[in-house]
N, C-alpha and C positions, 0 to 999 in steps of 0.2 A: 386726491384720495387722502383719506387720514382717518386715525384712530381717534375717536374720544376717550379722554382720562379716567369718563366714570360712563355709563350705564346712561341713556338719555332716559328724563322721567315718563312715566308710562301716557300720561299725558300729553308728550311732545305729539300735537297733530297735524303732522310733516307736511301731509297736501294742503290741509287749509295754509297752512302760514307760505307752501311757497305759491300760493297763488295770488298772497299778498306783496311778493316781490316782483310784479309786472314783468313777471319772462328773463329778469335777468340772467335768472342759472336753474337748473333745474338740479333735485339731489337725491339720493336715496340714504335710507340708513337699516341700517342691519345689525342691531345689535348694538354696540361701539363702530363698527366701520362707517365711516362718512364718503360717499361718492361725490363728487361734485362737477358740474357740466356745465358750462357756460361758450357762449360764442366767441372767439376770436378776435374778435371786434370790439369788444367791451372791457370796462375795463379791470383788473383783477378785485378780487373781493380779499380783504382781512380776516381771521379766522375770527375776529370780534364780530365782524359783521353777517357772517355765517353765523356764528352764534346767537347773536339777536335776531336774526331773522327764522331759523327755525325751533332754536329752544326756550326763549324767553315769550313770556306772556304778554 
């Protein structure tokens, strides 16, 4: 769980891009809150890599 610094752009289209990370994690966002869910088993994500994989284009 974490905050974002700014506002994700209105554009960030959360389901499409996590269905581009083949089940790794699953996430929600709410505003600035960032949820983050991932299995046990796998291995941790960087907050770089949460960032490209739902906010960048």
């Amino acid at each position: 769980m974490g905050v974002l610094a700014e506002q994700p752009p209105r554009q960030a289209a959360v389901r499409e891009r996590l269905a581009r990370t083949e089940g790794r994690f699953d996430a929600c966002m709410d505003g600035r809150l960032l949820t983050v869910v991932r299995p046990a088993a796998t291995s941790a994500l960087s907050w770089r890599d949460l960032e490209r994989a739902l906010l960048e284009g």
